[in-house]
N, CA and C atoms as a LAMMPS dump frame, in Angstrom:
ITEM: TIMESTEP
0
ITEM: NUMBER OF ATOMS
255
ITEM: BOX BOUNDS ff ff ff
-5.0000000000000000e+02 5.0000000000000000e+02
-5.0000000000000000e+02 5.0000000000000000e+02
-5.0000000000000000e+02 5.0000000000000000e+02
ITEM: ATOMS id mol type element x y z
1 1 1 N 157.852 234.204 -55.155
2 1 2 C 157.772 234.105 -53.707
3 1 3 C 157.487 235.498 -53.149
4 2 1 N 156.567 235.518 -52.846
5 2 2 C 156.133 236.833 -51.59
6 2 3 C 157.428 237.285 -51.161
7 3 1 N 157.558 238.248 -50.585
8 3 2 C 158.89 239.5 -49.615
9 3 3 C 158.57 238.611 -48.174
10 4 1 N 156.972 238.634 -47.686
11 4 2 C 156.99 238.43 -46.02
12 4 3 C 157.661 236.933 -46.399
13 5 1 N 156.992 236.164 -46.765
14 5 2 C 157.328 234.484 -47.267
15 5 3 C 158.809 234.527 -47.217
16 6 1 N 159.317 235.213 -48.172
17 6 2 C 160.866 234.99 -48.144
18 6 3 C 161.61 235.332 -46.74
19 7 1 N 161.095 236.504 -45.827
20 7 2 C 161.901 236.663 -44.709
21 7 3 C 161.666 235.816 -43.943
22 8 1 N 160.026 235.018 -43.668
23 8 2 C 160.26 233.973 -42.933
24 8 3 C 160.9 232.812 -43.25
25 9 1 N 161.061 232.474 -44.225
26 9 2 C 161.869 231.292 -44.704
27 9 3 C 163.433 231.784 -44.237
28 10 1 N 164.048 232.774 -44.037
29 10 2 C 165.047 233.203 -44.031
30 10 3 C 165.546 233.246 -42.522
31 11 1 N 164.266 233.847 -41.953
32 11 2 C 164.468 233.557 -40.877
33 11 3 C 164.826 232.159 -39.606
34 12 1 N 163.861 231.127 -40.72
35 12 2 C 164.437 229.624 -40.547
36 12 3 C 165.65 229.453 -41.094
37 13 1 N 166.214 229.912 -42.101
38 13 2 C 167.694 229.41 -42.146
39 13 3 C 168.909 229.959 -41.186
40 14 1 N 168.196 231.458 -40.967
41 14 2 C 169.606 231.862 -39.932
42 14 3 C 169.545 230.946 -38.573
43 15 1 N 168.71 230.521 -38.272
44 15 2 C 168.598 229.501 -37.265
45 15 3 C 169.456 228.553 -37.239
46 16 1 N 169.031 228.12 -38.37
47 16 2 C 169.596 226.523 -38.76
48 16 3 C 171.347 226.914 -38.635
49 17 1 N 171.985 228.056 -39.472
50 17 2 C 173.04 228.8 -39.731
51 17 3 C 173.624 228.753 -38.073
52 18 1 N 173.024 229.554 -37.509
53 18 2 C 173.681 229.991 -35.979
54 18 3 C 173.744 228.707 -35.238
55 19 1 N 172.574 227.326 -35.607
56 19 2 C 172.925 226.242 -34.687
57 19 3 C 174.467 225.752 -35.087
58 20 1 N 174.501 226.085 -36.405
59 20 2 C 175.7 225.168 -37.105
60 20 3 C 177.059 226.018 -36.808
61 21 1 N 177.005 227.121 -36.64
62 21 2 C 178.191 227.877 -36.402
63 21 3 C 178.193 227.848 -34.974
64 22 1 N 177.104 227.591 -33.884
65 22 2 C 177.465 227.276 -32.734
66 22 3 C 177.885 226.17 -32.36
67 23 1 N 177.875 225.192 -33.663
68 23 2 C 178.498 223.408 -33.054
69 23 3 C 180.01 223.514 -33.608
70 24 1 N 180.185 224.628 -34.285
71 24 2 C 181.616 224.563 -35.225
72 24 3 C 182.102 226.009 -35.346
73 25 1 N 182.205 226.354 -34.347
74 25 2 C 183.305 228.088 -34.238
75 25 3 C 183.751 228.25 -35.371
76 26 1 N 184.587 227.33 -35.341
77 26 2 C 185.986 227.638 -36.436
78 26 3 C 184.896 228.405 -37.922
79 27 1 N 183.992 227.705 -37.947
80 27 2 C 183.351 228.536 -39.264
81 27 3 C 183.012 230.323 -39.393
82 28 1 N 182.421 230.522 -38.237
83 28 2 C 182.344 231.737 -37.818
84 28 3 C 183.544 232.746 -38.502
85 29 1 N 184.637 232.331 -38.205
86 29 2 C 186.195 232.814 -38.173
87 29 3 C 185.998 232.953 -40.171
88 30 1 N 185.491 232.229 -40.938
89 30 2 C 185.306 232.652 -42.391
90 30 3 C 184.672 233.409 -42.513
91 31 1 N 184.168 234.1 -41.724
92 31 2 C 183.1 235.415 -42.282
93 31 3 C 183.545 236.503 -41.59
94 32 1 N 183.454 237.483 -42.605
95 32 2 C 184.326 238.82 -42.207
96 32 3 C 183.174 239.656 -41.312
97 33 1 N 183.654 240.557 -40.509
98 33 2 C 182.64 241.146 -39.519
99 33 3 C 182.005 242.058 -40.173
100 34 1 N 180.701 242.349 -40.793
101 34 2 C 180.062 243.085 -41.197
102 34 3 C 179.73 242.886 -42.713
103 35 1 N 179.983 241.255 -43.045
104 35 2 C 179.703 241.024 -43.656
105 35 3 C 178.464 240.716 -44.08
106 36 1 N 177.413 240.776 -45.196
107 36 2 C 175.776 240.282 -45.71
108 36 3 C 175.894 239.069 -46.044
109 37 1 N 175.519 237.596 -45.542
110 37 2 C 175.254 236.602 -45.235
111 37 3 C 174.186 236.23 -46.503
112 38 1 N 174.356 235.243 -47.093
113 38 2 C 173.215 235.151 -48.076
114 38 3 C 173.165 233.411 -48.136
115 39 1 N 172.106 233.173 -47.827
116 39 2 C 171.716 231.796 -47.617
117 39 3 C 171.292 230.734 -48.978
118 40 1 N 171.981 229.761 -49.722
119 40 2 C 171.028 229.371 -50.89
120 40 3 C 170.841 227.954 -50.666
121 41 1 N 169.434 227.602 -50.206
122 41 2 C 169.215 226.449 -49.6
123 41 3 C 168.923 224.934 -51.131
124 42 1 N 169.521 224.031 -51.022
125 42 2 C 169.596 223.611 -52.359
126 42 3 C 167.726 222.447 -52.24
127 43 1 N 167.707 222.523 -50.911
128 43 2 C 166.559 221.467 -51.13
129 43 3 C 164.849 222.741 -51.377
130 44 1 N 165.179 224.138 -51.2
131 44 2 C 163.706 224.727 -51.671
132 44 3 C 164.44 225.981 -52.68
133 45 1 N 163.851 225.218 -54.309
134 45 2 C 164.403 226.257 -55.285
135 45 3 C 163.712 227.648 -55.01
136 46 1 N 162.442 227.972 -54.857
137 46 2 C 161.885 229.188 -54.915
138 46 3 C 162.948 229.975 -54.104
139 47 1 N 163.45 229.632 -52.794
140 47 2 C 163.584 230.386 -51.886
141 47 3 C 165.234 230.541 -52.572
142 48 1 N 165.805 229.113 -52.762
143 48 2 C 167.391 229.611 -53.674
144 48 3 C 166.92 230.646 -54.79
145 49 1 N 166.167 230.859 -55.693
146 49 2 C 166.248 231.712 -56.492
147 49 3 C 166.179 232.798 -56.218
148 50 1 N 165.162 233.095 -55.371
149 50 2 C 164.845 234.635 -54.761
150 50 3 C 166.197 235.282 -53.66
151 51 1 N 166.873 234.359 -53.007
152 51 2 C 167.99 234.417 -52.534
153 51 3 C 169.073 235.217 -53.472
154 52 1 N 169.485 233.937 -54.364
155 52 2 C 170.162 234.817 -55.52
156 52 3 C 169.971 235.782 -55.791
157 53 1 N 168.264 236.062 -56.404
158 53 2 C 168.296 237.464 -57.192
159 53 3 C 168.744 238.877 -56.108
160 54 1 N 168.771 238.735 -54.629
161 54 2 C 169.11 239.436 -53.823
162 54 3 C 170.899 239.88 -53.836
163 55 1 N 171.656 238.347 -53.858
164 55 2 C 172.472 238.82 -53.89
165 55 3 C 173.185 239.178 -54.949
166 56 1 N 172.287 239.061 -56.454
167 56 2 C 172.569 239.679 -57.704
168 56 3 C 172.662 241.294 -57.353
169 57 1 N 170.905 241.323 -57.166
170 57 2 C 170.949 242.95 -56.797
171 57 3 C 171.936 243.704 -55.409
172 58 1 N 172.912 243.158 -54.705
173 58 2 C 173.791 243.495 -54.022
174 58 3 C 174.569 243.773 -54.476
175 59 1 N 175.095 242.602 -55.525
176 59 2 C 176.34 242.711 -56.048
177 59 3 C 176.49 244.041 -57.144
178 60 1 N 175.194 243.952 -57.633
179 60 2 C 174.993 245.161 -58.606
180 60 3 C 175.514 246.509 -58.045
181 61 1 N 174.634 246.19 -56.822
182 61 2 C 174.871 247.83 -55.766
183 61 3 C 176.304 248.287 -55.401
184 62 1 N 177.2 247.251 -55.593
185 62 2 C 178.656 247.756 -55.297
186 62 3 C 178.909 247.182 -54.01
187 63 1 N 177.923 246.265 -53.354
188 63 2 C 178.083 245.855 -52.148
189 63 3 C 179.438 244.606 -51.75
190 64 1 N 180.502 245.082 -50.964
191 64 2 C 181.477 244.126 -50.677
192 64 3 C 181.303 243.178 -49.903
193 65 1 N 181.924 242.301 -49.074
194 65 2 C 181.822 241.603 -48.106
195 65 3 C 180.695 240.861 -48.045
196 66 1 N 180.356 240.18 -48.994
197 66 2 C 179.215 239.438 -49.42
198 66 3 C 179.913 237.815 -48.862
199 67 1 N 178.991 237.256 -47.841
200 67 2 C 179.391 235.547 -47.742
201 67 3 C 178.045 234.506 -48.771
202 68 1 N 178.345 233.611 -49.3
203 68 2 C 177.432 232.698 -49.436
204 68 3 C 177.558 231.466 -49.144
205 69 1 N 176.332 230.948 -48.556
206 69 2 C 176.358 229.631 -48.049
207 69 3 C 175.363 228.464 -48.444
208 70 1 N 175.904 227.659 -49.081
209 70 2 C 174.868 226.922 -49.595
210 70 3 C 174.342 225.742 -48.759
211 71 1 N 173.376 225.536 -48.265
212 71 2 C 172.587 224.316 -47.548
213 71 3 C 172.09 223.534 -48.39
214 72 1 N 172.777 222.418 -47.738
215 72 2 C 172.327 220.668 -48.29
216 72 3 C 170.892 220.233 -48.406
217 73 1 N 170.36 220.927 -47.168
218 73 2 C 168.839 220.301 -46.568
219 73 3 C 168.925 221.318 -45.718
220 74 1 N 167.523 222.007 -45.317
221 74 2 C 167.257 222.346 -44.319
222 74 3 C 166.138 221.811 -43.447
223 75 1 N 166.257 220.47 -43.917
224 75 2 C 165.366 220.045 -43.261
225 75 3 C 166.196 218.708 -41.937
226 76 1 N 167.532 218.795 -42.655
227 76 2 C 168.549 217.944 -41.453
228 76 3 C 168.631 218.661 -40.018
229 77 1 N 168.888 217.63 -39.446
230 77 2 C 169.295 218.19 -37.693
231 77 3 C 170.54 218.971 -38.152
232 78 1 N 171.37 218.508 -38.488
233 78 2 C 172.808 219.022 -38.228
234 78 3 C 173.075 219.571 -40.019
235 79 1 N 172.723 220.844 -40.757
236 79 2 C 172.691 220.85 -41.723
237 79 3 C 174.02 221.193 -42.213
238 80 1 N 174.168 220.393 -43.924
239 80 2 C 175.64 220.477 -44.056
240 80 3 C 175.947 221.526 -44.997
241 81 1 N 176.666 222.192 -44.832
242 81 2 C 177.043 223.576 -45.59
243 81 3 C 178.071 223.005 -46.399
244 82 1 N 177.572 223.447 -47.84
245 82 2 C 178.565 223.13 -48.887
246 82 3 C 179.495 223.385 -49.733
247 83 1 N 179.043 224.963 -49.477
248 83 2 C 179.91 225.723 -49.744
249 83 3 C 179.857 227.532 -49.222
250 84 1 N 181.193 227.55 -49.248
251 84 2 C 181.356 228.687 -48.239
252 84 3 C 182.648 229.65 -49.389
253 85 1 N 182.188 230.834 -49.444
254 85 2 C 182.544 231.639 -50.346
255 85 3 C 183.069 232.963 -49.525
């Protein structure tokens, strides 16, 4: 997957992300403030893999406060997050 490709795809998920944390606060409240957000969408593998290898190479870097969130579909209205780390 291309770098530009991946940020726009990414950029569609924080969307999807902020609609869903704006219908459900309480989620918000699981993520620490200044935390790196890492999206792994289960219905487009390219974009879950390249996701991962990001937050491989984070984790490598010594980077803390890492959230991950895995999406059901991003192609649902109301997408369901499946897991929250």
């Amino acid at each position: 997957m291309r770098r530009a490709e991946q940020v726009s795809e990414n950029l569609k998920l924080s969307r999807l992300l902020t609609q869903r944390l704006l219908e459900e606060p309480a989620l918000l409240e699981q993520i620490p403030e200044g935390a790196d957000v890492i999206v792994l969408p289960l219905d487009n593998p390219e974009l879950f893999q390249a996701n991962l290898q990001h937050l491989l190479a984070l984790k490598g870097a010594g980077k803390q406060d890492l959230v991950v969130v895995v999406l059901e579909s991003t192609r649902a209205s109301k997408p369901k997050l499946l897991v929250k780390v």
